[in-house]
N, C-alpha and C positions, 0 to 999 in steps of 0.2 A: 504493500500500500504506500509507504513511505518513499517508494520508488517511482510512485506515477503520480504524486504530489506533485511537483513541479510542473508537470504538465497540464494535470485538473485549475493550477495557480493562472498560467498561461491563459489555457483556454476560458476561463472565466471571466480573465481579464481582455479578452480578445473579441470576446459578447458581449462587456462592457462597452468598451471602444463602440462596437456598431452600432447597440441602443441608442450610444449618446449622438452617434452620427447623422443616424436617421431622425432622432428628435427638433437636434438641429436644423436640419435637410427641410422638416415641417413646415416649422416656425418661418422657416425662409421663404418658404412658398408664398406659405400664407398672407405673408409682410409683402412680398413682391404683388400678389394678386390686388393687394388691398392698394397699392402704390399704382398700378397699370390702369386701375379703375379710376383713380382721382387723377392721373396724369389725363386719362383720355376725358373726363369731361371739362378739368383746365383749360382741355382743348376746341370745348364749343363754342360756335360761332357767338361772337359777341358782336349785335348791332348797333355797334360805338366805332368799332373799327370799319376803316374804309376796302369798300368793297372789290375784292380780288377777283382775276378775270374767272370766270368760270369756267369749269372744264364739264364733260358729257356727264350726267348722274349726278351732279353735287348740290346739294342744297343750300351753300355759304351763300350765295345771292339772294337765293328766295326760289331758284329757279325750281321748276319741275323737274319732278326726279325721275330719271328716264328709265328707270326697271318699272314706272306706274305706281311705285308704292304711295299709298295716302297716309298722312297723319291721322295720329288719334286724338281727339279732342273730346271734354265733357261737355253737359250743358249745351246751350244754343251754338251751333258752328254757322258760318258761312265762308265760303272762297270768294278771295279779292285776289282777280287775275291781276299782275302788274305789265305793263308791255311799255313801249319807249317806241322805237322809228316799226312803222308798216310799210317795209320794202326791202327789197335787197341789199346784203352790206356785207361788212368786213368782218363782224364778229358776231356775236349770238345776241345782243342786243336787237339785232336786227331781224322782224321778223316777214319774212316773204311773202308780199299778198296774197299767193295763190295758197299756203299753208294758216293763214289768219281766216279766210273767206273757210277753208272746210273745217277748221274752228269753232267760226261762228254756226255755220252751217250744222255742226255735230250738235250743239248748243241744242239749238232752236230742235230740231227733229227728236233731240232727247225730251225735249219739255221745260227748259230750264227758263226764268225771267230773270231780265236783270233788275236791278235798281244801281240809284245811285249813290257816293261813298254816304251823302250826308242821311238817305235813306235806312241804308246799312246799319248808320250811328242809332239812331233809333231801336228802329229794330232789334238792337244789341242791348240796348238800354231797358228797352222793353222786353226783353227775355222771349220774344216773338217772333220767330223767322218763317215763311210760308218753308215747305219742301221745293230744293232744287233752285233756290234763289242766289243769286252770282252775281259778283259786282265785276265792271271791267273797269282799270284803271290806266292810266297812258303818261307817262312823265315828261316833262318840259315841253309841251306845248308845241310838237314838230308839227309842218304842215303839211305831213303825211296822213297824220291822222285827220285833217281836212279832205282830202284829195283822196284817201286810198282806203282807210277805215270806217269811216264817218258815211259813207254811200252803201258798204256792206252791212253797217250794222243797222243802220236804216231798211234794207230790204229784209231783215229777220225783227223789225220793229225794238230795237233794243238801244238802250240806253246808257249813259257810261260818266265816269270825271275824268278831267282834265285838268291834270296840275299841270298849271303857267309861272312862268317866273316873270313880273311884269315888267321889267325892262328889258325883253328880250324877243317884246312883239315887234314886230316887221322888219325886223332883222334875217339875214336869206334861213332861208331851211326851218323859221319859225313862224308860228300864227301871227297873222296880222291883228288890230283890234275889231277892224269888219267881221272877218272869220271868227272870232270868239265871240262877239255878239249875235254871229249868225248860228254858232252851236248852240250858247244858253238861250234865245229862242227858239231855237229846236228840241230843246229836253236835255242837253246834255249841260252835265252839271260843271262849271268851271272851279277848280280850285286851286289852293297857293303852293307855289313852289319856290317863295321867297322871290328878293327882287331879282339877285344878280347868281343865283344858283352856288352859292358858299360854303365851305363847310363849317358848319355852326359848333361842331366838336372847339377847334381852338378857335373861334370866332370871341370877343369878350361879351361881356353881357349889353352896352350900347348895342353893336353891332349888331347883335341877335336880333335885339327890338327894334333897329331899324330897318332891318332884311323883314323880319317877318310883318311887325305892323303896315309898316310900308308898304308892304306886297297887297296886303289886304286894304287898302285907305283907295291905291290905286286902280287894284280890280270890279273895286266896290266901283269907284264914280266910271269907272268904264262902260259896265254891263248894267249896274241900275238896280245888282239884289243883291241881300249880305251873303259875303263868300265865308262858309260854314267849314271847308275840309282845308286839312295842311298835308305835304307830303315833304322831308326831311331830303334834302339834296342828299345823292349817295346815301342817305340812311344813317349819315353820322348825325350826333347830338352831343353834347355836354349834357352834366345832370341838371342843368338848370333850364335847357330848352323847351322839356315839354311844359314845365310850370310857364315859361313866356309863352309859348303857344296858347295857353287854355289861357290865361290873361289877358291878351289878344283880341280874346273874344270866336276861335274856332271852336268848334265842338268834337274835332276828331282829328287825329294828325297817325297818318301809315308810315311804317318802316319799310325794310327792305328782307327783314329777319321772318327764315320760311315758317308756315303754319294757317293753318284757317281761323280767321277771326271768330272769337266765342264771346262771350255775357262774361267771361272771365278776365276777360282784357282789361289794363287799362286803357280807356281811349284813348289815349295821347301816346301808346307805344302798342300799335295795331299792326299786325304781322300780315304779308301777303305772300302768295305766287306769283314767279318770275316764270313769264312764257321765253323759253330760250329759242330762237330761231333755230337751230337744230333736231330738235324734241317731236316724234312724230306721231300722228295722229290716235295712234291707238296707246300710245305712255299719256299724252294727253288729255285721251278719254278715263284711263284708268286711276288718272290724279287728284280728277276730281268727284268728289261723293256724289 
């Protein structure tokens, strides 16, 4: 017996060793799982930062996710389509008319109505949204969406806002103030996009209130009715933006950060979809509920 001591000493101590190994081994996992899970939401989109170019699938922009996948949301939902130029272009900004028309066109034969953003507010407020209600939204006021959207969404009887930035009417490639009077006497609801399209993140607090009230003082004696929606150039903000917005006197201001707007929002930081020019018709139809 005294002869396999040493050995039984050994091997005891050698299963010791492994115990402590594997114990270790555990703890490390565990600590790394629990670090991989906080590093990757570190790493969500923050709609403070300004917006990167978008690649096919990603949803940093706002844009539709192109495997079709839909958010979940509780309480009252609605989709706020975001769009920007109706035509052909250089990057996904840009959506092709003939891809915008069987859009609309899927729209309309599914059953969906629009309304518009200031309708939306409402309806958000009021915990009420009919089934298959959709907002369409279009940013900085191109005159494409006179000329190339504004005629299609007329033939599906549908309705839409229009953030303007108001120093930036008759300017090439942008609405005139004829064109903009001649949409809000069509139904289509005009709203602010600030005067000179800034980013209000490092902008000081003067500047903010002149961008935004400004915008608004000038759209007002334009068109003749109070302008109700704001849309945040690029989607940035400081935290004191949306508190100057609702000051202001808007009742609703959208970001660029993806989701379907719910009764959970705060209005002043309303999330939408981004229609990317590349995204095709059937991830499109699958995006939206």
């Amino acid at each position: 017996m005294k002869k396999y001591l040493p050995r039984l000493v050994s091997l005891v101590i050698i299963i010791s060793v492994i115990l402590s190994f594997n114990f270790a081994l555990g703890k490390y996992r565990a600590s790394k799982s629990v670090a991989d899970v906080q590093g990757s939401n570190a790493g969500t989109y923050n709609q403070t930062t300004p917006p990167q170019q978008p690649k096919p699938g990603s949803q940093i922009d706002g844009g539709l996710n192109s495997s079709g996948a839909s958010t979940n949301t509780k309480g009252v939902a609605i989709p706020i389509l975001m769009y920007h130029e109706i035509c052909a272009g250089p990057n996904s900004l840009y959506v092709p008319v003939d891809k915008f028309r069987a859009q609309m066109n899927y729209l309309l034969n599914s059953g969906y109505h629009t309304v518009t953003m200031a309708q939306a507010q409402e309806m958000l407020v009021n915990g009420q949204i009919p089934a298959k209600t959709i907002v369409l939204t279009f940013d900085d006021g191109y005159t494409s969406f006179y000329t190339q959207a504004w005629p299609i969404m007329q033939e599906c009887g549908f309705t839409g806002t229009v953030y303007v930035c108001s120093s930036f009417s008759g300017k090439d490639n942008y609405l005139t103030w004829e064109e903009i009077q001649n949409l809000q006497a069509g139904g289509i609801e005009i709203g602010s996009h600030t005067q000179n399209h800034i980013d209000l993140k490092t902008a000081n607090s003067t500047k903010q209130i002149e961008e935004i009230q400004g915008s608004k003082r000038v759209l007002e004696e334009q068109i003749g009715v109070p302008i109700k929606s704001f849309c945040y150039p690029t989607g940035t903000y400081s935290e004191t933006t949306p508190t100057i917005v609702k000051e202001a006197g808007y009742t609703s201001a959208v970001t660029v950060a993806y989701g379907h707007a719910t009764s959970q929002n705060n209005l002043y930081l309303i999330p939408r979809m981004r229609v990317p020019g590349w995204i095709t018709l059937d991830n499109f139809a699958k995006s939206i509920p």
